[in-house]
C-alpha positions as CSV (number, residue, x, y, z in Angstrom):
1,X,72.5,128.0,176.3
2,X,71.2,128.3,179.6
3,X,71.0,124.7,180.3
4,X,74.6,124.5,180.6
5,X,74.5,120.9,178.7
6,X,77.2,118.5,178.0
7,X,75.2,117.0,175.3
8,X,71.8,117.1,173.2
9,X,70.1,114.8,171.3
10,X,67.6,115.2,168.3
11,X,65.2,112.8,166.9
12,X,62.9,113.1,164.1
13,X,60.1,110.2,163.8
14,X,57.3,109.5,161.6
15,X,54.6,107.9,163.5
16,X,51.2,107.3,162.0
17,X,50.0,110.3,160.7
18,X,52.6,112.5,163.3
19,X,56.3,113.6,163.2
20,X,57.7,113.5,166.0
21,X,60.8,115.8,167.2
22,X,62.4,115.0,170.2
23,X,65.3,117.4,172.1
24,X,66.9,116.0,174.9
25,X,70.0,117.1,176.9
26,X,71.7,116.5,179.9
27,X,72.0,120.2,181.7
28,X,70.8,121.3,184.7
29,X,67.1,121.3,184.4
30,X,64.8,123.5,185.6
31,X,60.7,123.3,187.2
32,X,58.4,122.3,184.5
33,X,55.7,124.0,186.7
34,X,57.4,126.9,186.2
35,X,57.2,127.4,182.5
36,X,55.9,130.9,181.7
37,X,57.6,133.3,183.8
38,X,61.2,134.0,182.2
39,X,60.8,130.9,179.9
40,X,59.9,133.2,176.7
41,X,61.6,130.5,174.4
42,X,59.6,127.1,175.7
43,X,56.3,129.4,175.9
44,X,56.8,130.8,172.0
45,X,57.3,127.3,170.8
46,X,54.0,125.7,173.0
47,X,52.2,128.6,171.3
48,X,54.1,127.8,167.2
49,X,53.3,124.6,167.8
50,X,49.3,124.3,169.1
51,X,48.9,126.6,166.3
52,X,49.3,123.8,163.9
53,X,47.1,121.7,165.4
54,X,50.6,120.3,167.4
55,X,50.9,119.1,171.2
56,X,54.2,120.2,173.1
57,X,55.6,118.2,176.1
58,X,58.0,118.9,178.3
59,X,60.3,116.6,181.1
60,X,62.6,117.9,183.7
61,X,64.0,118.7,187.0
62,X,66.5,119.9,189.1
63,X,69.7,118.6,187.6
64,X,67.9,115.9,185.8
65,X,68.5,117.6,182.2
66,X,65.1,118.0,179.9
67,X,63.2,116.6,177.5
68,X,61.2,118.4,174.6
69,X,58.5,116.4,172.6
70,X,56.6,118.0,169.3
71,X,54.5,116.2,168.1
72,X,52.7,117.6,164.7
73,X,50.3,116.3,162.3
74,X,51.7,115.5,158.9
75,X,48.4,115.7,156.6
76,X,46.7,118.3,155.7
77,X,43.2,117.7,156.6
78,X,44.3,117.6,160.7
79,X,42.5,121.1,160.7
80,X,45.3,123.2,159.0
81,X,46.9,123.6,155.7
């Protein structure tokens, strides 16, 4: 919506004891350093995912699109059910 992308990709990997969900798009971009103020979206998923015992990354710039990374533990005993 905001990123004013021509296109996005989606991956969804199984790695180890991990899926992995990957979005990627080539829009504008904006500061990673920036994430928190007026990034509501990107803040609410870091939270959703942690609490599953997840880790959320994040790539981009300044016109260099972005690059969202979830990566979250598929058994149960990774500290949650």
């Amino acid at each position: 919506k905001y990123a004013r992308a021509r296109h996005v990709w989606v991956t969804l990997e199984q790695r180890d004891n991990q899926a992995v969900v990957t979005v990627r798009d080539d829009g504008v971009g904006f500061e990673v350093n920036d994430v928190g103020a007026g990034h509501h979206g990107l803040t609410g998923m870091r939270v959703r995912v942690e609490a599953h015992a997840g880790r959320l990354s994040m790539a981009s710039g300044p016109a260099q699109g972005t690059r969202i990374r979830a990566e979250l533990p598929t058994r149960s005993d990774a500290g949650t059910a």
